[in-house]
Biopython code that builds the backbone (N, CA, C, O; Angstrom):
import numpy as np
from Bio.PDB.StructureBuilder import StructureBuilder

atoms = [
    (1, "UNK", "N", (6.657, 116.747, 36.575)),
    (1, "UNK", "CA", (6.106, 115.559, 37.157)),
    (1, "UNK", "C", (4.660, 115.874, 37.504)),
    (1, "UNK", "O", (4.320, 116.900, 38.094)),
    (2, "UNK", "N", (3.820, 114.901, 37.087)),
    (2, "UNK", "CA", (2.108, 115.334, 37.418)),
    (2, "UNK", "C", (2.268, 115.137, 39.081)),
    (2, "UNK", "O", (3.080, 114.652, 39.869)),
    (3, "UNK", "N", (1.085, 115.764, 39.104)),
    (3, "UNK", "CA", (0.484, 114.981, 41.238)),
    (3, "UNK", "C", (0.057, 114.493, 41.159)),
    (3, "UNK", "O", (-0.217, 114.157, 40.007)),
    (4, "UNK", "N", (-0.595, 113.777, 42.342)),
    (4, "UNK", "CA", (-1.829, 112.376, 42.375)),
    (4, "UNK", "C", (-1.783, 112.833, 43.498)),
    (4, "UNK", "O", (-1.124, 113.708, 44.059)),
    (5, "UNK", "N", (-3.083, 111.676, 43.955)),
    (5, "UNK", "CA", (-3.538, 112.313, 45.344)),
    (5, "UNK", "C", (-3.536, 110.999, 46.186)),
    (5, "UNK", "O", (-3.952, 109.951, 45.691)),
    (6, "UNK", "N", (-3.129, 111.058, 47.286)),
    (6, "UNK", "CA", (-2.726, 109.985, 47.794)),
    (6, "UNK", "C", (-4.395, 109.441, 48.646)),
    (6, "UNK", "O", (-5.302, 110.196, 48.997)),
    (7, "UNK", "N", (-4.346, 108.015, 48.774)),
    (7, "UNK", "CA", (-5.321, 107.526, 49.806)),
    (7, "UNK", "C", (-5.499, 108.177, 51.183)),
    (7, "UNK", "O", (-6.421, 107.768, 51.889)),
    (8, "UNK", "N", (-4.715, 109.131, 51.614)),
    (8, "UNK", "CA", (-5.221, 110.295, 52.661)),
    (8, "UNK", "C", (-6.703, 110.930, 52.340)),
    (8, "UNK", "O", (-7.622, 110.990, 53.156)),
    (9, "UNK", "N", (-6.741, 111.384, 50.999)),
    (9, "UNK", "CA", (-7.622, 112.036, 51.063)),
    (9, "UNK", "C", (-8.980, 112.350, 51.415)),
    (9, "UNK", "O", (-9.828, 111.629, 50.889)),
    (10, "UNK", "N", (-9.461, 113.433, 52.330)),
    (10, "UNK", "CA", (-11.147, 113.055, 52.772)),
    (10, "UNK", "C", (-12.022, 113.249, 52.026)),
    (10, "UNK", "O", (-13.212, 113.319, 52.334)),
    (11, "UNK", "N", (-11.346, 113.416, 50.458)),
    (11, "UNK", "CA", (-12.901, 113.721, 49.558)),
    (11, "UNK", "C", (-13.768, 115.123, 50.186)),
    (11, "UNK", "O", (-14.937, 114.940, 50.524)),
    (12, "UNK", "N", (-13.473, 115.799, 50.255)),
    (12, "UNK", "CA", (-13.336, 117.514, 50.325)),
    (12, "UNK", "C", (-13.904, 117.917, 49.446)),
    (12, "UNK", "O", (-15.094, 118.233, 49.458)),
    (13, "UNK", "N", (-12.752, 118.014, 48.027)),
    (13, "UNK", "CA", (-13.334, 118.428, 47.243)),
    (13, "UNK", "C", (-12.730, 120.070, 46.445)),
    (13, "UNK", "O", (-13.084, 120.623, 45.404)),
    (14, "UNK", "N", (-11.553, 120.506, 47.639)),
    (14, "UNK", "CA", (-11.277, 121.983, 46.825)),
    (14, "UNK", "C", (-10.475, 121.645, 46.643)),
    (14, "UNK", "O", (-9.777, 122.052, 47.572)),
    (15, "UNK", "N", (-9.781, 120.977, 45.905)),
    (15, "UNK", "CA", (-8.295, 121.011, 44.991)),
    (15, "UNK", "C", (-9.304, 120.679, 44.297)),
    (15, "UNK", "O", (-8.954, 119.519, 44.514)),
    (16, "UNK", "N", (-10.728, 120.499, 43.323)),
    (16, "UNK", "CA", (-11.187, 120.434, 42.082)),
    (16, "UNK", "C", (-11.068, 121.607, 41.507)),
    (16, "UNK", "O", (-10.141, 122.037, 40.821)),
    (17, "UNK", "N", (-12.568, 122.364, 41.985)),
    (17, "UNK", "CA", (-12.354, 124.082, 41.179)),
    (17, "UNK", "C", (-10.969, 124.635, 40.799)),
    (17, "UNK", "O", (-10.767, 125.280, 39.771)),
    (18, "UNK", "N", (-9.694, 124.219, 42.044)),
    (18, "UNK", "CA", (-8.484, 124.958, 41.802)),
    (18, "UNK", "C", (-7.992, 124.650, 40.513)),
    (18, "UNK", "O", (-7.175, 125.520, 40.212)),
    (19, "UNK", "N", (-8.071, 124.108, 39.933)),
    (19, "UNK", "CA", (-6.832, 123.162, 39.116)),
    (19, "UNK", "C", (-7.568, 124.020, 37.729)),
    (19, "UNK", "O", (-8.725, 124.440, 37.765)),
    (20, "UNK", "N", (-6.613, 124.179, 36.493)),
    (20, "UNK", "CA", (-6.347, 125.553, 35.678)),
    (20, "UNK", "C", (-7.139, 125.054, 34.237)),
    (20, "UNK", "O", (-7.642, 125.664, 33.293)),
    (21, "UNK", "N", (-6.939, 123.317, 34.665)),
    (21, "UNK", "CA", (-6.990, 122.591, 33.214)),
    (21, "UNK", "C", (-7.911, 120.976, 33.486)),
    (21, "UNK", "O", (-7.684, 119.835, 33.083)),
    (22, "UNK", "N", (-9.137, 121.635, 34.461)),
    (22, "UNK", "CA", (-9.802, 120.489, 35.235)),
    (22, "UNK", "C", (-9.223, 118.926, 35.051)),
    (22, "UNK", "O", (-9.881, 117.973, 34.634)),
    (23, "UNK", "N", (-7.961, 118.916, 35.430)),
    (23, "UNK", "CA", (-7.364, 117.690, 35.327)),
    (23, "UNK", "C", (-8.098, 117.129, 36.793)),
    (23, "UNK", "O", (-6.959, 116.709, 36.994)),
    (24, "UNK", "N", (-8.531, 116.904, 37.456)),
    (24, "UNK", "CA", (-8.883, 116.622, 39.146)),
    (24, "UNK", "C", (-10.789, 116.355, 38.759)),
    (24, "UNK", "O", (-11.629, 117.040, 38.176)),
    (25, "UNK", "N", (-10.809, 115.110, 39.393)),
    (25, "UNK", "CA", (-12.134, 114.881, 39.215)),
    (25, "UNK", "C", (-12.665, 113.552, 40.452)),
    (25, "UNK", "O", (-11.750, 112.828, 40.844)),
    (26, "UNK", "N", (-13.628, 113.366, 40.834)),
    (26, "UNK", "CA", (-14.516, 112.953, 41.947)),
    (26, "UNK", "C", (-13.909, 111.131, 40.732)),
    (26, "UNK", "O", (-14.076, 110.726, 39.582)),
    (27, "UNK", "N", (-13.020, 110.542, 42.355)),
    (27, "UNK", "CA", (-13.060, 109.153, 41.901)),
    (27, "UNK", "C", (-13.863, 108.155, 43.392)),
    (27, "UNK", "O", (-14.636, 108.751, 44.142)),
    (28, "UNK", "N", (-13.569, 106.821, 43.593)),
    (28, "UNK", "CA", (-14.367, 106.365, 44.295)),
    (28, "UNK", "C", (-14.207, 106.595, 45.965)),
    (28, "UNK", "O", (-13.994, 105.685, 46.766)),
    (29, "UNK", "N", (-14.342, 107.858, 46.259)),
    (29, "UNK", "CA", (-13.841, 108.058, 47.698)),
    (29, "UNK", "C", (-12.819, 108.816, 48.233)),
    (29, "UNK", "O", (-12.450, 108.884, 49.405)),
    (30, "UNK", "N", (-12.370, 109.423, 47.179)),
    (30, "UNK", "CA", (-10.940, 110.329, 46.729)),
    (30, "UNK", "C", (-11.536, 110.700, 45.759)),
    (30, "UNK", "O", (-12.462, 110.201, 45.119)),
    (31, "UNK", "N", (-10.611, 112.189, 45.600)),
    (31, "UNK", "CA", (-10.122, 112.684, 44.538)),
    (31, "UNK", "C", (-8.973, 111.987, 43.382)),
    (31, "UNK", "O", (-8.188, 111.074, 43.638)),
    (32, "UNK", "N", (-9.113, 112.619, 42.212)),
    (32, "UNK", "CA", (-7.991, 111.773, 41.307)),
    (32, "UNK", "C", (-7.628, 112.514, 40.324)),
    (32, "UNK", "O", (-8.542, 113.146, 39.795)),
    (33, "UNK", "N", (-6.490, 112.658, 39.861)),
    (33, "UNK", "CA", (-5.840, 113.710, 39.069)),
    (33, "UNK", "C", (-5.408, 112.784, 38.048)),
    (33, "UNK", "O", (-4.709, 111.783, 38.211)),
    (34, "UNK", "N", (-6.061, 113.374, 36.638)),
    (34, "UNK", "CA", (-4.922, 112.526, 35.579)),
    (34, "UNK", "C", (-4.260, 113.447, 35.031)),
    (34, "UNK", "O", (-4.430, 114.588, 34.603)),
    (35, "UNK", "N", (-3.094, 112.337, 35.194)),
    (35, "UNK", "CA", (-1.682, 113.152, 34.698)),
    (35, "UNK", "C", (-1.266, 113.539, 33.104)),
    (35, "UNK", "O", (-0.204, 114.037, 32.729)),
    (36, "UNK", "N", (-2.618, 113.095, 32.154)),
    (36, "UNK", "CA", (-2.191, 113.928, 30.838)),
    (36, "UNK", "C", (-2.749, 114.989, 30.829)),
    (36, "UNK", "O", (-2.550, 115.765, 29.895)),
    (37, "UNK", "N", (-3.623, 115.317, 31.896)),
    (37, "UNK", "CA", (-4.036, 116.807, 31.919)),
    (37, "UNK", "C", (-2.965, 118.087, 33.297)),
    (37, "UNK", "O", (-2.822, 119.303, 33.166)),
    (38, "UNK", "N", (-2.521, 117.360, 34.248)),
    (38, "UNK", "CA", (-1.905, 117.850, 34.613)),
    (38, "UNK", "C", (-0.630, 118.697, 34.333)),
    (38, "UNK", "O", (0.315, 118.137, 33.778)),
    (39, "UNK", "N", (-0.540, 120.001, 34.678)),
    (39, "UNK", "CA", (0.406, 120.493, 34.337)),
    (39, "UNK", "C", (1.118, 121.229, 35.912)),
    (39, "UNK", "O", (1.883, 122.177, 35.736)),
    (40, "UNK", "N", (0.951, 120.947, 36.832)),
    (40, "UNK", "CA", (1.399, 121.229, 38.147)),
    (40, "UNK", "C", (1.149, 122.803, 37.984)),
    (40, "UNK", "O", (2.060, 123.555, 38.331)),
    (41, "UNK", "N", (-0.037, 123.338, 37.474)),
    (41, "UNK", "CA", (-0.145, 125.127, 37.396)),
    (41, "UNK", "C", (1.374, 125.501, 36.550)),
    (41, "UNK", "O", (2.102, 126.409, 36.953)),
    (42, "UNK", "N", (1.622, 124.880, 35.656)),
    (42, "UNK", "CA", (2.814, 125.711, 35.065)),
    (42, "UNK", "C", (2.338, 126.730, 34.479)),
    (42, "UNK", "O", (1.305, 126.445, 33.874)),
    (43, "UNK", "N", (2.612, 127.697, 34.400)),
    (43, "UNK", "CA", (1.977, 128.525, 33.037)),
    (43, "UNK", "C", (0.611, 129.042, 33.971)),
    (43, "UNK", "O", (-0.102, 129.647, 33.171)),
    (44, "UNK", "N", (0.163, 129.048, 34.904)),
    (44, "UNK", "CA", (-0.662, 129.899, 35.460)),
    (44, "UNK", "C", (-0.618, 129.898, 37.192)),
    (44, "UNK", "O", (-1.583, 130.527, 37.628)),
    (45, "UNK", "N", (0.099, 129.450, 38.069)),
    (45, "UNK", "CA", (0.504, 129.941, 39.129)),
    (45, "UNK", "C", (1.867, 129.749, 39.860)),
    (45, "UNK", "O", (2.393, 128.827, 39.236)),
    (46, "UNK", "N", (2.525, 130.046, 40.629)),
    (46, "UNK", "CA", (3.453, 129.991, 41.507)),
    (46, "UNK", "C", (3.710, 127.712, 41.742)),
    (46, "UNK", "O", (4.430, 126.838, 41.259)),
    (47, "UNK", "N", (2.401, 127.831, 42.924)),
    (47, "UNK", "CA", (2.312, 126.466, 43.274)),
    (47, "UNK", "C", (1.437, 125.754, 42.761)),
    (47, "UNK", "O", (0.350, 126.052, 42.267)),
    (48, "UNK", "N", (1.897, 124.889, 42.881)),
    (48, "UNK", "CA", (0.110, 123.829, 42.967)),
    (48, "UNK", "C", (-0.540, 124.323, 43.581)),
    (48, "UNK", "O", (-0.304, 124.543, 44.769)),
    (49, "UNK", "N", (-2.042, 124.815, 42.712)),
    (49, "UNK", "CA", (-3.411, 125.425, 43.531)),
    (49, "UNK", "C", (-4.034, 123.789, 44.524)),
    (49, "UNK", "O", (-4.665, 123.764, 45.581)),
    (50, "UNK", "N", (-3.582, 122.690, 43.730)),
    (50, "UNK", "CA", (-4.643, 121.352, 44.502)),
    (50, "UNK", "C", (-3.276, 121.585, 45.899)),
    (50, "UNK", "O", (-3.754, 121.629, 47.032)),
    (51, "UNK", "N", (-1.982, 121.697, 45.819)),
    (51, "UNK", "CA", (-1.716, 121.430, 46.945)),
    (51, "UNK", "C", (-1.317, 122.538, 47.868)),
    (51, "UNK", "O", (-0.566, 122.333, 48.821)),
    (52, "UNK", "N", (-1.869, 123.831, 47.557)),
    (52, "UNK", "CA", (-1.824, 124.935, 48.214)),
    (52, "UNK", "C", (-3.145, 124.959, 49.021)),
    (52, "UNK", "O", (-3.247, 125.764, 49.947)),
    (53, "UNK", "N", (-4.185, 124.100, 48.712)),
    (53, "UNK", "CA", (-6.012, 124.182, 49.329)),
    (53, "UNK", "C", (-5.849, 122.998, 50.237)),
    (53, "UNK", "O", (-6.231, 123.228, 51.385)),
    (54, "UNK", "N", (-5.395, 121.822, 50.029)),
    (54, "UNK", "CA", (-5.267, 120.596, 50.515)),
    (54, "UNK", "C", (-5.563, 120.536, 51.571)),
    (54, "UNK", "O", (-4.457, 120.296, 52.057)),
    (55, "UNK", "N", (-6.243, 120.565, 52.408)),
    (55, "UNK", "CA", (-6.541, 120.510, 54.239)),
    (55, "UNK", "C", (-5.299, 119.226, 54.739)),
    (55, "UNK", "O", (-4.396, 119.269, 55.575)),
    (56, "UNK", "N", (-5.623, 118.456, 54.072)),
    (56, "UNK", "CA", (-4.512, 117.115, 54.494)),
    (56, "UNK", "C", (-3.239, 116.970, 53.923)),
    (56, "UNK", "O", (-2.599, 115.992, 54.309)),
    (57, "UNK", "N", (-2.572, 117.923, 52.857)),
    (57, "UNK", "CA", (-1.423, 117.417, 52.171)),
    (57, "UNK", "C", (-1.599, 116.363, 51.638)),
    (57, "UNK", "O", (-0.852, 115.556, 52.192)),
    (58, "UNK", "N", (-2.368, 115.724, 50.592)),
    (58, "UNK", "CA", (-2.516, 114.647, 50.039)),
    (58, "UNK", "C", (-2.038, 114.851, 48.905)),
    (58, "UNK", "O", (-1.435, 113.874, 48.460)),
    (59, "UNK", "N", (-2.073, 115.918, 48.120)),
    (59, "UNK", "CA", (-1.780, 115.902, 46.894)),
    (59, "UNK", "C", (-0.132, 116.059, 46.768)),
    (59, "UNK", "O", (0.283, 117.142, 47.178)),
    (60, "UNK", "N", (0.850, 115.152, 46.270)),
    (60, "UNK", "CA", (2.100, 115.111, 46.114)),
    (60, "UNK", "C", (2.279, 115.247, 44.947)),
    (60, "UNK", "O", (1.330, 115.363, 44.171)),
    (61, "UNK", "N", (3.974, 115.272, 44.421)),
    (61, "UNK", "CA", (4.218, 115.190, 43.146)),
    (61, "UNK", "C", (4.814, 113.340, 42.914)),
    (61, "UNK", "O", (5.521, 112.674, 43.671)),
    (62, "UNK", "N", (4.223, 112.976, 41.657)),
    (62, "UNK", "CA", (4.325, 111.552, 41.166)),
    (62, "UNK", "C", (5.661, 111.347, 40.728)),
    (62, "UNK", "O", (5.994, 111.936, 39.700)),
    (63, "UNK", "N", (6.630, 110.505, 41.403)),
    (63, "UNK", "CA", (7.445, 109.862, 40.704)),
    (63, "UNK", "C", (7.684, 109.191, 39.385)),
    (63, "UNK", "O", (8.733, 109.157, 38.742)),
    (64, "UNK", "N", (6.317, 108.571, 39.047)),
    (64, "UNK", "CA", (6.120, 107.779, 38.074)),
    (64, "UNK", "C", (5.883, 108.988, 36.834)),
    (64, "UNK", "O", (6.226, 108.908, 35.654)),
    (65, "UNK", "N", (5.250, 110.005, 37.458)),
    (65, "UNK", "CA", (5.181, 111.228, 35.833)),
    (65, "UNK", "C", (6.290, 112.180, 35.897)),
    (65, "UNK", "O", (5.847, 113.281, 36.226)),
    (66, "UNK", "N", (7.665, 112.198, 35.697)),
    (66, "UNK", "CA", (8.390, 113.267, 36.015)),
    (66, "UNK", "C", (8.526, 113.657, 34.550)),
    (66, "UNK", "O", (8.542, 112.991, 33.515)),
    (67, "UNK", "N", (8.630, 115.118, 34.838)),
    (67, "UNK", "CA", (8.790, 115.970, 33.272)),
    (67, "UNK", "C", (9.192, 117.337, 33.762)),
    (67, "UNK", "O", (9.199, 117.727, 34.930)),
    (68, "UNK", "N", (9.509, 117.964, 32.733)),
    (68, "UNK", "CA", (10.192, 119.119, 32.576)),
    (68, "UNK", "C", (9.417, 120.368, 32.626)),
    (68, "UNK", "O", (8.314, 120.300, 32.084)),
    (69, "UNK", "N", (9.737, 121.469, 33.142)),
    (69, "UNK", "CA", (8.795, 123.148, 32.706)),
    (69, "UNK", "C", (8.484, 122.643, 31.436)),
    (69, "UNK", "O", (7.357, 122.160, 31.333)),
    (70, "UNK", "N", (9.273, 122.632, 30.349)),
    (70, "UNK", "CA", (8.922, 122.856, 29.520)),
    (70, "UNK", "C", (7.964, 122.042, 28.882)),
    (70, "UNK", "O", (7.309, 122.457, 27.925)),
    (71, "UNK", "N", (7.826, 120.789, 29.400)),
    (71, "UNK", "CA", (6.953, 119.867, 28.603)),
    (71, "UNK", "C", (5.538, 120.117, 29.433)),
    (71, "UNK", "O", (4.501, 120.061, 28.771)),
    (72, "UNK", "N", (5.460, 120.358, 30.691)),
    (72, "UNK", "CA", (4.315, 121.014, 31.822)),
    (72, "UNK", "C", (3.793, 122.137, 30.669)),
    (72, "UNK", "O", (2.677, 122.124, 30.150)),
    (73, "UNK", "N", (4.755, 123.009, 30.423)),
    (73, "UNK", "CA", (4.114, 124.248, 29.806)),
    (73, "UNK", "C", (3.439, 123.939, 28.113)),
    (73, "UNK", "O", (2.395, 124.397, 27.649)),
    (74, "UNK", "N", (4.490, 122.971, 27.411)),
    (74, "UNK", "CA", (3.854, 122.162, 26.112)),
    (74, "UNK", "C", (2.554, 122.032, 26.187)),
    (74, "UNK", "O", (1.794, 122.526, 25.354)),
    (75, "UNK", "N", (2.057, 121.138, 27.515)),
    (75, "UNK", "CA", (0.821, 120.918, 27.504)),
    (75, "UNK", "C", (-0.320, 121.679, 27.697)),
    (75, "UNK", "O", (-1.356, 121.903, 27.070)),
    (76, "UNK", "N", (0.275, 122.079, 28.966)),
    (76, "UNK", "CA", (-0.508, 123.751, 28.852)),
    (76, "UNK", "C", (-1.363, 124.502, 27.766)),
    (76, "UNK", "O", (-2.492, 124.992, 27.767)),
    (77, "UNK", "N", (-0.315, 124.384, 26.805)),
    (77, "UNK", "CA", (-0.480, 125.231, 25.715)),
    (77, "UNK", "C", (-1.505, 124.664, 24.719)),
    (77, "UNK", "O", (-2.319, 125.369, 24.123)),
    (78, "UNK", "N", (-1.404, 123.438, 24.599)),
    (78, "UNK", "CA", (-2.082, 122.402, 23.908)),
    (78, "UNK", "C", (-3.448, 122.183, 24.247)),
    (78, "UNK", "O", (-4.417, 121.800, 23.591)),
    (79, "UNK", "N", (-3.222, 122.649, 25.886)),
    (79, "UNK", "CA", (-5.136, 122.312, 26.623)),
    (79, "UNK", "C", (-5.610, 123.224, 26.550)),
    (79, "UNK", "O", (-6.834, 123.152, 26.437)),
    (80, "UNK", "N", (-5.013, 124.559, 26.563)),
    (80, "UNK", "CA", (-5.663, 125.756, 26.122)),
    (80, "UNK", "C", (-5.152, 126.661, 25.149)),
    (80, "UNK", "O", (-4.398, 127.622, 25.301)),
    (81, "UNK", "N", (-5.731, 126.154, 24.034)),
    (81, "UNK", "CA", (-4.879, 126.931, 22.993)),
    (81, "UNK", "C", (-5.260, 128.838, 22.336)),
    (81, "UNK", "O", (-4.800, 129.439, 21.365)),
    (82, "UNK", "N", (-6.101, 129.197, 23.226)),
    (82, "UNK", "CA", (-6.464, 130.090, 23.403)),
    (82, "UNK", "C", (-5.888, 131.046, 24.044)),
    (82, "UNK", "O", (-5.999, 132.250, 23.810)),
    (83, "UNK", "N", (-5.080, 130.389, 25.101)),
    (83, "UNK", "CA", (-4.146, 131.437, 26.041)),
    (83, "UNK", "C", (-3.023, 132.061, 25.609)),
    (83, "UNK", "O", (-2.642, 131.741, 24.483)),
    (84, "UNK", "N", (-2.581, 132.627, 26.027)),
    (84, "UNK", "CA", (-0.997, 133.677, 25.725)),
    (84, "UNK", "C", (-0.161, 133.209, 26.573)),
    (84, "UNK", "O", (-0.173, 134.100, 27.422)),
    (85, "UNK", "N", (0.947, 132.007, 27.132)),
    (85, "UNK", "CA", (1.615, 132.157, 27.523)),
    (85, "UNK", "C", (2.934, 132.699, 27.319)),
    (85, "UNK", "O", (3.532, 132.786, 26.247)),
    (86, "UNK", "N", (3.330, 133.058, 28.479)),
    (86, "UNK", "CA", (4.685, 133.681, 28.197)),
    (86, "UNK", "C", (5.689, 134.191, 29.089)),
    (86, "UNK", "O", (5.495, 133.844, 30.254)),
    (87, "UNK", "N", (6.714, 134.917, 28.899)),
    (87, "UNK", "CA", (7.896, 135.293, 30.060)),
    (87, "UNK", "C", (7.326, 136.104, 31.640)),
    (87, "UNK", "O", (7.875, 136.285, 32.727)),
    (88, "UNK", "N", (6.028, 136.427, 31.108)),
    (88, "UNK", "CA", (5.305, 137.526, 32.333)),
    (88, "UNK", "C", (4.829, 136.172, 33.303)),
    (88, "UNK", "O", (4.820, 136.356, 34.520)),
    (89, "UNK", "N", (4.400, 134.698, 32.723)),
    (89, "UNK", "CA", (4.308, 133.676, 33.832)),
    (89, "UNK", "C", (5.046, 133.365, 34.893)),
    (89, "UNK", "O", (6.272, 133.481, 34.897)),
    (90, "UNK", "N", (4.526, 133.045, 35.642)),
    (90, "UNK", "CA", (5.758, 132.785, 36.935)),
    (90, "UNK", "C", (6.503, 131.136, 36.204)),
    (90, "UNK", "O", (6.106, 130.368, 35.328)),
    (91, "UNK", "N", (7.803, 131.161, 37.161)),
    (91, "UNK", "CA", (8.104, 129.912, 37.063)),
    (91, "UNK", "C", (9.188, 129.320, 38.184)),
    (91, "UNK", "O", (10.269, 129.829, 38.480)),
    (92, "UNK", "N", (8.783, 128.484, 38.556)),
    (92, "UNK", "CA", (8.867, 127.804, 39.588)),
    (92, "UNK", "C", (10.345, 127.077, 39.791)),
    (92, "UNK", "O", (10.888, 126.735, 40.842)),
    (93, "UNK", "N", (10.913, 126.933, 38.113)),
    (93, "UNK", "CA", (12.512, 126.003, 38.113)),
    (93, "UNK", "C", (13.145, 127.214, 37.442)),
    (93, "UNK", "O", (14.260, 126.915, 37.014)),
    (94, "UNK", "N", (12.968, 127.882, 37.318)),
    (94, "UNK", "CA", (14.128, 129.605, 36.873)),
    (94, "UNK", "C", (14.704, 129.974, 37.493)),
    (94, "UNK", "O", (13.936, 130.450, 38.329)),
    (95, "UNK", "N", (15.993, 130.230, 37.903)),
    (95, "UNK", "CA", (16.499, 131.026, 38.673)),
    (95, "UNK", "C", (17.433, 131.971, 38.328)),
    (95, "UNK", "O", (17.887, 132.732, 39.182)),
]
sb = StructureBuilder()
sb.init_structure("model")
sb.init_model(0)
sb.init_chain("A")
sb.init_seg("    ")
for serial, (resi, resn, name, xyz) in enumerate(atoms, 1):
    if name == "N":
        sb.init_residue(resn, " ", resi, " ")
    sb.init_atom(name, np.array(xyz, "f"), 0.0, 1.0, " ", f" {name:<3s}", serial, name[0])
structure = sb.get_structure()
């Protein structure tokens, strides 16, 4: 499921740099995440880096984008096709 950032937000500004696959970009007064670039950090951290920085908890996960590791990591792969992912990644729905 992508995040979005809810109308909390104070326009801050560090959930931008965080994010793996600059999905997060300056909208009118908020921040705004689009969700074909989002991959919730699959394939390169533990948590969400936007909602691990968040001063306010604004950044949630979207109901409206729900998806799978594996399709998170699909994309991943697709936005950077340069990278090596693989079993040494963390993952967050494995147990």
């Amino acid at each position: 499921m992508a995040t979005y950032i809810t109308d909390e937000c104070i326009d801050c500004g560090a959930c931008e740099p965080e994010c793996p696959n600059e999905a997060i970009s300056k909208g009118d007064g908020i921040y705004i995440i689009d969700p074909k670039l989002c991959t919730e950090c699959v394939g390169f951290h533990e948590e969400e880096q936007c909602q691990y920085v968040c001063p306010v908890a604004c950044c949630l996960p979207d109901p409206k984008n729900v998806e799978t590791e594996a399709e998170l990591l699909a994309r991943a792969k697709e936005i950077h096709p340069q990278a090596k992912f693989g079993e040494h990644f963390p993952s967050r729905f494995r147990k």
